[in-house]
C-alpha positions as a Markdown table, in Angstrom:
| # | Residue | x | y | z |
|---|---|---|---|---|
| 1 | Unk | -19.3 | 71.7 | 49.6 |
| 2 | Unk | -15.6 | 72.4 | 49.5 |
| 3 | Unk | -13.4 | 71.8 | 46.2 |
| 4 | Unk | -11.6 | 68.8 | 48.1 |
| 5 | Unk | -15.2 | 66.9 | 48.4 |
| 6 | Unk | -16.4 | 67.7 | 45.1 |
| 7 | Unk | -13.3 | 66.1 | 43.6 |
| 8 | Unk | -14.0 | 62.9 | 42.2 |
| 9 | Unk | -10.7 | 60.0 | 41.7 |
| 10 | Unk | -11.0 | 57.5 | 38.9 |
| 11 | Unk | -10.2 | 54.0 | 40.7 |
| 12 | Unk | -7.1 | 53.7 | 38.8 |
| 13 | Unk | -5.6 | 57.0 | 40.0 |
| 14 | Unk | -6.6 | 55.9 | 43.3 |
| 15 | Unk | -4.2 | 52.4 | 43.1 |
| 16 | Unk | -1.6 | 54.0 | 41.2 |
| 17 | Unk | -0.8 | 56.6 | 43.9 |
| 18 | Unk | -1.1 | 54.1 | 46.6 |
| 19 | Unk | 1.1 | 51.3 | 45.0 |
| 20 | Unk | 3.5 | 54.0 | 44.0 |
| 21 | Unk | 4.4 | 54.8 | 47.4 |
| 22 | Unk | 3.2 | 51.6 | 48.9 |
| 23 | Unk | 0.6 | 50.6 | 51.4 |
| 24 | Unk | 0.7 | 48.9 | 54.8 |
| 25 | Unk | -2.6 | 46.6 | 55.8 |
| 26 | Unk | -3.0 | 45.9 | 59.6 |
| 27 | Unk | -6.3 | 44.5 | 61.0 |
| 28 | Unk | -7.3 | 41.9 | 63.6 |
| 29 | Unk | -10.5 | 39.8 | 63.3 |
| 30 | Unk | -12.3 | 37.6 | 66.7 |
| 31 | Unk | -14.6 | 35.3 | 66.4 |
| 32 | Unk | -16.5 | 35.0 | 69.9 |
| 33 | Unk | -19.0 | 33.6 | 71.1 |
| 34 | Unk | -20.3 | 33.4 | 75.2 |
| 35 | Unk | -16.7 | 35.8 | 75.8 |
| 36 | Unk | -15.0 | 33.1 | 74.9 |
| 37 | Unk | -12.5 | 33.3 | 72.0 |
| 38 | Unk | -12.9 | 31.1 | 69.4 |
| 39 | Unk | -11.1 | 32.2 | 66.2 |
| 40 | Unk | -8.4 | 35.0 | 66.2 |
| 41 | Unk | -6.9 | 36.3 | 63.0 |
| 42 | Unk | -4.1 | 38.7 | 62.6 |
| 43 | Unk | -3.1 | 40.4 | 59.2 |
| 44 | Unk | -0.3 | 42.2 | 58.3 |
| 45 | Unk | 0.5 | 42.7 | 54.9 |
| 46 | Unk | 2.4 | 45.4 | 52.6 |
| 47 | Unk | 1.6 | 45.7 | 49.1 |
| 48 | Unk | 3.9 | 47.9 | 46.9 |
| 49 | Unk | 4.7 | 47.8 | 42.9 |
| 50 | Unk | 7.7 | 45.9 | 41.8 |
| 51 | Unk | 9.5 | 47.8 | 39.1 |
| 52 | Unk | 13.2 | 47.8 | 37.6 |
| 53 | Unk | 14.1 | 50.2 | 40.3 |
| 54 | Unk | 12.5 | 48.6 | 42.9 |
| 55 | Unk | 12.9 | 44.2 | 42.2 |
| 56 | Unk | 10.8 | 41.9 | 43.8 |
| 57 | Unk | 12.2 | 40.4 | 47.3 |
| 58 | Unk | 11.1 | 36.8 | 45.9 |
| 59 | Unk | 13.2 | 37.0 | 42.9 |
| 60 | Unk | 15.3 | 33.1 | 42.8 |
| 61 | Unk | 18.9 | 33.6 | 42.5 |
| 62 | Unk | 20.3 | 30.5 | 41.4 |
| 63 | Unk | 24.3 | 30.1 | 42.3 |
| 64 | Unk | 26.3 | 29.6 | 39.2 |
| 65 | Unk | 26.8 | 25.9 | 38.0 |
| 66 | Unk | 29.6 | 24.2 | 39.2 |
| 67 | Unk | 31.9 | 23.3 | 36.6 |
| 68 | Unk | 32.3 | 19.8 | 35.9 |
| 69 | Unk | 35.7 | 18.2 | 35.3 |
């Protein structure tokens, strides 16, 4: 056994490094049956951390009121 397979990472260390630099999921899923396809999923999904320096792209920005006369 080399050092690299002896080394054992907590599964917190694990998610911190990959939500520090952020992960990409791609997969694709067919149900079929008789070569015929029957349910098709596609998934694409990121998954970062959201921090001061980086915000979250679903932050609401309101506009400012409108004064009223």
């Amino acid at each position: 056994m080399t050092v690299v397979e002896r080394r054992e990472i907590a599964l917190v260390d694990l998610l911190d490094r990959l939500l520090a630099g952020g992960v990409v999921v791609t997969g694709d899923i067919t149900l079929r049956i008789a070569d015929v396809d029957l349910v098709r999923i596609d998934l694409n999904a990121l998954i970062s951390s959201v921090n001061e320096s980086v915000p979250s792209p679903f932050e609401l920005v309101l506009p400012p009121p409108e004064e009223v006369v």
